[in-house]
C-alpha positions as CSV (number, residue, x, y, z in Angstrom):
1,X,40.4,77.5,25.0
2,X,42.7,76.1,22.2
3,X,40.5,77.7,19.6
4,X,40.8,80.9,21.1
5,X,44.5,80.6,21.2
6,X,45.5,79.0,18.1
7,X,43.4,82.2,16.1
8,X,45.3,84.8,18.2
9,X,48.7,83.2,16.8
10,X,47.4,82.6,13.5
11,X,46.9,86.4,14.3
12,X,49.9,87.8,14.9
13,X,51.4,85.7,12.4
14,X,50.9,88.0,9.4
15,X,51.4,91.5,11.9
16,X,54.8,89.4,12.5
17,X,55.8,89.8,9.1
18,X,54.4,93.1,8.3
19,X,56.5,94.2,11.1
20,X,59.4,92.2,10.1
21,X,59.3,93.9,6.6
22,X,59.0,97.4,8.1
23,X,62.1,96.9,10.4
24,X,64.1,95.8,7.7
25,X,63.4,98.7,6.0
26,X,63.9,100.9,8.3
27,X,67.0,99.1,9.6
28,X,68.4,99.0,6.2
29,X,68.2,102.7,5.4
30,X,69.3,103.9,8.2
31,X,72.4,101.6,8.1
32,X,72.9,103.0,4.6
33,X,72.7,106.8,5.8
34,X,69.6,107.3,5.0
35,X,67.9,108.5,8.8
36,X,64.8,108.7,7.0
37,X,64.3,104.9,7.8
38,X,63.3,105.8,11.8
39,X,59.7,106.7,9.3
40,X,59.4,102.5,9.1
41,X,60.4,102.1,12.8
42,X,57.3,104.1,13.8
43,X,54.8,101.9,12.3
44,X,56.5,99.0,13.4
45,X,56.1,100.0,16.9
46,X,52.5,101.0,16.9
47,X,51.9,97.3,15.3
48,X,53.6,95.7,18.1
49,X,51.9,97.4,20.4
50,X,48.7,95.9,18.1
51,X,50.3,92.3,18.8
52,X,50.5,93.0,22.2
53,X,47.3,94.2,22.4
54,X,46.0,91.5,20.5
55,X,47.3,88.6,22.9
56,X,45.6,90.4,26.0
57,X,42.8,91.7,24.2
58,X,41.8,90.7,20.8
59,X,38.7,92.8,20.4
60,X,40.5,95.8,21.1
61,X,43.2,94.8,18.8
62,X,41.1,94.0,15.9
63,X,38.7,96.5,15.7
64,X,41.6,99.1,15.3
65,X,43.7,96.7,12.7
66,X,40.6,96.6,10.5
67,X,39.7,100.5,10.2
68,X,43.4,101.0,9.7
69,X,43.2,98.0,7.1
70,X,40.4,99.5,5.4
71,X,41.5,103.6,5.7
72,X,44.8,102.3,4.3
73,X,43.0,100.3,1.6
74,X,41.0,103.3,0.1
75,X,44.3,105.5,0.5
76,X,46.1,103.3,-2.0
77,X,43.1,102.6,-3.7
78,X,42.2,106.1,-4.5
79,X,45.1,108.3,-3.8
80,X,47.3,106.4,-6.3
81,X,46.3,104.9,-9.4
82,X,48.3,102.8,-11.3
83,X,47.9,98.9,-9.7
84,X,51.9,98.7,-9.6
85,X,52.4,101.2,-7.1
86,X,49.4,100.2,-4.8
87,X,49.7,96.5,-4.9
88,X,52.7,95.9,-2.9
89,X,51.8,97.9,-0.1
90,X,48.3,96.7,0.4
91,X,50.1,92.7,-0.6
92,X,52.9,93.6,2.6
93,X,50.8,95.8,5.1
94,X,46.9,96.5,4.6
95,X,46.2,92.5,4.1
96,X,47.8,91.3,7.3
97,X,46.2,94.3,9.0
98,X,42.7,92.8,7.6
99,X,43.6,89.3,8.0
100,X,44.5,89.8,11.3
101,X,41.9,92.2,12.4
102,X,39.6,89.5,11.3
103,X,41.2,86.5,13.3
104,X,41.5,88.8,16.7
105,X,38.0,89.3,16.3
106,X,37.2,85.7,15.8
107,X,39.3,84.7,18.7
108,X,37.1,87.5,20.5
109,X,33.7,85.9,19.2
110,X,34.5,82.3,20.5
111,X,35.5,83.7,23.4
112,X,32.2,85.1,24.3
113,X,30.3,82.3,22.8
114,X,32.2,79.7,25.0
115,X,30.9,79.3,28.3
């Protein structure tokens, strides 16, 4: 039972600071004027709701975090091409999305192996 818990917070760790990015970018705009910023707040939410997720259910969490990891990766991928302008988006958002699709899903396969 600690396995299964100590991979669901290693987990939401990295969704934590996807979030935590998002929000401050949001945040940050929209304090500046800028009220295009609610566009960070929406992604934020819809990963909370992932975290959440995640904690009650973490195959239904990560099997949705990886095909948005890996839709998101070929976006950037292919969509834009120079390296600079792809990396730090798939560095701050489509790696914890993969990392921690892949640890909900591990928390998932120990719990059904565990009798």
């Amino acid at each position: 039972m600690k396995t299964i818990q100590r991979l669901k917070i290693a987990g939401l760790i990295p969704l934590g600071l996807a979030t935590a990015v998002s929000l401050l970018f949001g945040i940050g705009e929209m304090a500046g004027g800028d009220w295009s910023g609610v566009g960070h707040l929406i992604p934020a939410a819809i990963i909370i709701g992932l975290m959440w997720l995640g904690w009650k259910r973490p195959l239904w969490a990560g099997i949705p975090l990886l095909i948005l990891g890996v839709v998101a990766a070929f976006y950037f991928t292919n969509e834009i091409r120079s390296p600079q302008d792809w990396l730090p988006p798939f560095l701050i958002f489509i790696t914890p999305l993969l990392l921690s699709g892949s640890l909900f899903l591990g928390a998932a396969w120990v719990s059904w192996r565990q009798p």
